[in-house]
C-alpha positions as CSV (number, residue, x, y, z in Angstrom):
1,X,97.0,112.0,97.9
2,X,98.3,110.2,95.2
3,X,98.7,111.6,91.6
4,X,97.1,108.7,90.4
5,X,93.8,110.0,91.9
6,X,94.5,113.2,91.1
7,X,94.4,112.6,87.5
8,X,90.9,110.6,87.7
9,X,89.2,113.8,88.8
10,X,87.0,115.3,85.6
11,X,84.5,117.2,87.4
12,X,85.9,120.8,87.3
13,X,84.6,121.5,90.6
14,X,86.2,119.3,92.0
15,X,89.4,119.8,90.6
16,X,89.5,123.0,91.5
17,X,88.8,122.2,95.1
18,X,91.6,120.1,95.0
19,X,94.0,122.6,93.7
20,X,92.8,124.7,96.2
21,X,93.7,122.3,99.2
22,X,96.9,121.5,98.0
23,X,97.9,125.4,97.1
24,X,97.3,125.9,100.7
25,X,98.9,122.6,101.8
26,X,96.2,120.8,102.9
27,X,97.3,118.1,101.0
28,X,99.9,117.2,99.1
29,X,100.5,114.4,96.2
30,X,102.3,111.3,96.5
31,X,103.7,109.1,94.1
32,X,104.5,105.5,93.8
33,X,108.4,105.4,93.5
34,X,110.3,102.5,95.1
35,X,110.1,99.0,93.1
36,X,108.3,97.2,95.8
37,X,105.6,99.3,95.6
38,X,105.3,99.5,92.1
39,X,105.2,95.7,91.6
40,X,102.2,95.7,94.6
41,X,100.6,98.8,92.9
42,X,100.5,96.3,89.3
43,X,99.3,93.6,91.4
44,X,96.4,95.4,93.0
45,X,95.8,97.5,89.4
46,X,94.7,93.5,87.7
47,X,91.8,93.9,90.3
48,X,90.9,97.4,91.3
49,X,91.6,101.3,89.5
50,X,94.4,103.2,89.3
51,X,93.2,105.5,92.2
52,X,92.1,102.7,94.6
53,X,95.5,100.7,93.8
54,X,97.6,103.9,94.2
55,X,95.8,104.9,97.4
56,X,96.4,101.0,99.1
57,X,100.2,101.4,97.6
58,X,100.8,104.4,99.8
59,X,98.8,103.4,102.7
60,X,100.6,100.0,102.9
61,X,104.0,101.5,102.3
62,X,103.8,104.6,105.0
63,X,101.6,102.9,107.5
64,X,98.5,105.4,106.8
65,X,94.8,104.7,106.6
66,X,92.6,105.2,103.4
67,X,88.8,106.9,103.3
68,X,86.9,105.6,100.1
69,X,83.4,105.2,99.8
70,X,84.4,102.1,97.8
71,X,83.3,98.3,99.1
72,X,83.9,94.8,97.9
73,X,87.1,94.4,96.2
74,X,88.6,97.4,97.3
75,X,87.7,96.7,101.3
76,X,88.8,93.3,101.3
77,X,92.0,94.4,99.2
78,X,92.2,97.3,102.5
79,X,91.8,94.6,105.2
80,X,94.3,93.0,103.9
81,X,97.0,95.4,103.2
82,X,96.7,97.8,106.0
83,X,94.3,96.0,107.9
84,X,91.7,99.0,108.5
């Protein structure tokens, strides 16, 4: 998961539930380091949040997939980075 999404969370119940996962290492946070992906992460941050552009960064970088409930921008932004 990537801090940048973990940072975006306000609702307290749902922080904590996050804490929770990644205490027991269900997850784990990521962060945007290497130059390429930083300069894709400001390119897809001029259209989309930090969380969506951060999630797409990683995806496209380490070959995962992304779940969002997010459409439009963000999906076609999806297809066409990781092409899921």
């Amino acid at each position: 998961m990537p801090a940048d999404v973990r940072e975006e969370i306000t609702d307290l119940d749902q922080s904590a539930a996050l804490e929770e996962a990644i205490g027991r290492s269900f997850l784990r946070i990521e962060h945007v380091t290497n130059l390429e992906a930083v300069a894709l992460f400001a390119e897809l941050r001029a259209r989309l949040g930090r969380g969506e552009s951060a999630c797409l960064v990683l995806a496209h970088e380490y070959g995962w997939s992304v779940a969002s409930d997010e459409k439009g921008r963000f999906r076609r932004e999806a297809e066409k980075r990781i092409g899921r």
